[in-house]
N, C-alpha and C positions, 0 to 999 in steps of 0.2 A: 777577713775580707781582703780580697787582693785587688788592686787597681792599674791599669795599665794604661799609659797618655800617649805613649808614641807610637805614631800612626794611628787605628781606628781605637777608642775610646772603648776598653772593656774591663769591667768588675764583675768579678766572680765571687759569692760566698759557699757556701756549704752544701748548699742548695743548687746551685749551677752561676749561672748568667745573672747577672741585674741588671734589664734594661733601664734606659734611662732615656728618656722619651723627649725631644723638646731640642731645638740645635739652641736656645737661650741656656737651656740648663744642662748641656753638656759644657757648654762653652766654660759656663758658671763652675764646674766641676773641677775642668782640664787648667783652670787658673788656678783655682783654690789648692789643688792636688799639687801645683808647682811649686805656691808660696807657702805648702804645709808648714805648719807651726809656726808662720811668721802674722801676727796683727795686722788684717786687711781692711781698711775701710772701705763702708758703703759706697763711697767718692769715687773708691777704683775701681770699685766693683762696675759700676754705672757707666766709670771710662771704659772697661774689658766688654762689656754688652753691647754698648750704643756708643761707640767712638768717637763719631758726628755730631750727633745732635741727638741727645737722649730725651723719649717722650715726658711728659709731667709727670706719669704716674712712675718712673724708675725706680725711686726707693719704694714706693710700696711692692713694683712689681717683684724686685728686688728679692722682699722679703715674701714675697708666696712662693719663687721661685727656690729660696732656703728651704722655707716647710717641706717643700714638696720634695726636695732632696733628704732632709731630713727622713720623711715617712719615707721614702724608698731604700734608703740606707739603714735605716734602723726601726724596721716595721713593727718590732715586739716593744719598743720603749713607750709607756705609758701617754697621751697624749700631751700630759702636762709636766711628764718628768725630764730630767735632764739631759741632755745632748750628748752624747761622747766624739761623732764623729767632725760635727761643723755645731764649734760655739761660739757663742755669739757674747760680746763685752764690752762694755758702754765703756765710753770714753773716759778717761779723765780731766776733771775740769782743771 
């Protein structure tokens, strides 16, 4: 899979294009794509979406807005198996 953030937002696999539908879950994308491999919390996540004043529902939307990149990035990965491209790892206390 290849990714590219500067200027228009485009990932190509094997396949051709993968669109990515949604200016929340590109945004979501072009962040995450910057801080690869570095531990992002929810919190920032929440700053990078809604900068002003995030609605109530921001962590859960949060996390549909994951899923849903998840299924688009890795469509073959079992529904319940593990993530390769965006994982997810609880804090520690």
């Amino acid at each position: 899979m290849r990714f590219s953030i500067l200027g228009v937002l485009r990932i190509e696999d094997t396949d051709g294009v993968v669109p990515i539908v949604g200016a929340k879950r590109r945004i979501l994308l072009i962040a995450l794509l910057a801080h690869a491999n570095d531990l992002v919390s929810v919190d920032r996540v929440v700053e990078w979406l809604w900068p002003d004043r995030p609605p109530r529902s921001a962590v859960a939307t949060v996390q549909a807005h994951v899923s849903s990149l998840r299924r688009i990035l890795e469509p073959d990965r079992p529904s319940r198996g593990q993530p390769r491209l965006l994982v997810t790892q609880r804090r520690a206390m």
